[in-house]
N, C-alpha and C positions, 0 to 999 in steps of 0.2 A: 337450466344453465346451458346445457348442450345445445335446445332449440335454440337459445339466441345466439349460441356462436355459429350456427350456420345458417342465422337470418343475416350474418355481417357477412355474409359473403366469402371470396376471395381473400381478401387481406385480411381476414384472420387467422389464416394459415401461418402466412409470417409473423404475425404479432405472436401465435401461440409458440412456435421457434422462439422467437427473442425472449418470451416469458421464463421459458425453461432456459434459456442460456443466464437468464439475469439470477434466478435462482440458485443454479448452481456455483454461479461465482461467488454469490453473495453468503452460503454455505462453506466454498472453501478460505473464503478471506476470514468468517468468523475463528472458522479452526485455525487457521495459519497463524493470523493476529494472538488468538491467545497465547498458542505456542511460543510465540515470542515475547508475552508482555515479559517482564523481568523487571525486579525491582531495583532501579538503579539506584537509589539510594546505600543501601544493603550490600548489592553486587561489589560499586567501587569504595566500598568501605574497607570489604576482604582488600580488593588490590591494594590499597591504602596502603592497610596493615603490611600486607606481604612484602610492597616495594619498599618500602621504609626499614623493611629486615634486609633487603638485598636480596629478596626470595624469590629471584625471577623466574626460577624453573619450577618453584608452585603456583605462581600467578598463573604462568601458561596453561598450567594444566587446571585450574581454576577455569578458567577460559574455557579449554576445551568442555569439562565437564556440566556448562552450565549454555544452553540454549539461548537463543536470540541474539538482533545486530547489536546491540551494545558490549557483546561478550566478543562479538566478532570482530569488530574493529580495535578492540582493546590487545585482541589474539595476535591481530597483523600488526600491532604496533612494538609490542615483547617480540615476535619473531625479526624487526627489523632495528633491534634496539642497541646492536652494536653496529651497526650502519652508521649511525650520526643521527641528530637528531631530526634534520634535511629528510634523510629516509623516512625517520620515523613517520614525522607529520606525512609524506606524500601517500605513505603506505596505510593511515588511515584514513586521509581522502580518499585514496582510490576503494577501501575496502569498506567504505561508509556511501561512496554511488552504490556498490555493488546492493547492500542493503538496500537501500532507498528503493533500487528497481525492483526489488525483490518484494517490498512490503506495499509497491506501487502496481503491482501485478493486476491487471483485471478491472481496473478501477477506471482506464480511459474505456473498455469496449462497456461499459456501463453509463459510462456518460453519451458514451456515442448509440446505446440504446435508448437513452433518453431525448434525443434529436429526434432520431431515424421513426421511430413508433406512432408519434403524433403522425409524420408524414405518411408513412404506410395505412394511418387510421384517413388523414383526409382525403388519401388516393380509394380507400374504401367509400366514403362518402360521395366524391365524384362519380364514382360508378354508378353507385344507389341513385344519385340524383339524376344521372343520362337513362339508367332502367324505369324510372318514374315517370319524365320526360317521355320516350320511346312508348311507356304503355300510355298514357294519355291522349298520343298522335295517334298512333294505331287504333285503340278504343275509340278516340274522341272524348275521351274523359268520362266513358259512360261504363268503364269498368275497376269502380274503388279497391278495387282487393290488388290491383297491379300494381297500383299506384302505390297504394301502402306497402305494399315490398319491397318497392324501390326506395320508399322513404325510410324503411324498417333498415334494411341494410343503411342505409347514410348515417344514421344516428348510432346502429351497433357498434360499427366501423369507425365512429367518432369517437365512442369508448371506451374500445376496445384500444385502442392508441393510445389513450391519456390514462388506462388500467395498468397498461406495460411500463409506460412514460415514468409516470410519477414515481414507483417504487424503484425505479433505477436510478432518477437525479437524486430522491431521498436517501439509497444506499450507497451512488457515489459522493454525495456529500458526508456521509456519515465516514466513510471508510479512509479520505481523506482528511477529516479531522483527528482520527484514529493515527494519522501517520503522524502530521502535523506533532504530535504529541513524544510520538519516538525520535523524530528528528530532532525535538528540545531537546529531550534525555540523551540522545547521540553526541550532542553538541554540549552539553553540558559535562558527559562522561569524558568526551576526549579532551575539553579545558581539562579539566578537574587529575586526568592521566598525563598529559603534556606536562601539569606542574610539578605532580607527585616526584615524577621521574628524572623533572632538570633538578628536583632538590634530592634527588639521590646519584645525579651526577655529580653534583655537586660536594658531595660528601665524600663520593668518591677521591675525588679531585684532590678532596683537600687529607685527605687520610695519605695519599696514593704522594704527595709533598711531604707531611710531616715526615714520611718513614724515610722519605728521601735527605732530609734533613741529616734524623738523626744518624743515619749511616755516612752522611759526610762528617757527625763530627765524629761518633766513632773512629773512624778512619781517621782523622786530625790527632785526636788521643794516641 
């Protein structure tokens, strides 16, 4: 293995850079991601429950005590919940980008390692083939072992590129469908919170009237 990473030449110094950058991103998104999976079924069930008691200072702290953006956006939307409802919604768009970049982290310089690799592998190749070229003028083509160096490098340097390449479009596309998936359940949780809420405004409302009522007829009494 070694020998042939330094029959690629040059450019596999950079591919072998990009390799370890692609790996350890792709080791901290596995962790991160899990950390956050969260069952949003389950999660906005409690809220459910809790908003439906008027139990907004347990929700919160529900929130707090439970990891990922779907707790998080649900967090800033209780903390903005005597704002109006105006706040609310702004307050969990703004706090649902915030996720989004968060669980997007890492995922463009992976893609952009899967560009750049190919090119640093065919800029190895070019080399190889001007070394091949060079020893065949110089030789006169009467010295095979230069020449297969030169071609030896083109070819490592070729695969060396499409070895880096592939397993970083493979882990940016994976890592992205991975998001794709919490942004449903984000967008699903905040419907699902939006409604809970205007129907416990709404209770309110109408509680927050009836007593109003009957103090007026009291008072008529």
């Amino acid at each position: 293995m070694l020998d042939l990473f330094f029959k690629g030449g040059f450019a596999m110094y950079p591919l072998l850079a990009l390799s370890v950058v692609t790996v350890a991103i792709a080791i901290e998104r596995v962790i991160y991601l899990r950390r956050a999976r969260t069952d949003a079924s389950e999660f906005m069930g409690v809220i459910h429950d809790l908003l439906s008691r008027n139990a907004l200072d347990e929700a919160y702290k529900h929130c707090e005590s439970t990891s990922g953006p779907i707790s998080g956006i649900i967090q800033s939307g209780l903390k903005n919940q005597r704002r109006g409802r105006q706040e609310v919604v702004r307050a969990i768009e703004d706090a649902g980008a915030l996720e989004v970049a968060k669980l997007e982290k890492g995922i463009l310089v992976l893609q952009t390692i899967s560009k750049i690799a190919p090119l640093i592998g065919l800029f190895g190749t070019v080399t190889g083939m001007i070394r091949s070229f060079q020893a065949m003028g110089g030789a006169g083509g009467e010295n095979p072992r230069m020449v297969a160096a030169g071609i030896a490098e083109a070819l490592v340097a070729t695969a060396g590129g499409l070895v880096v390449a592939i397993p970083a479009y493979f882990l940016s596309f994976y890592f992205m469908n991975k998001v794709g998936k919490f942004l449903l359940d984000m967008q699903k949780s905040s419907i699902h919170f939006l409604d809970v809420l205007g129907d416990l405004e709404e209770k309110v409302a109408e509680r927050s009237q009836r007593l109003d009522t009957i103090g007026g007829d009291y008072l008529e009494v």
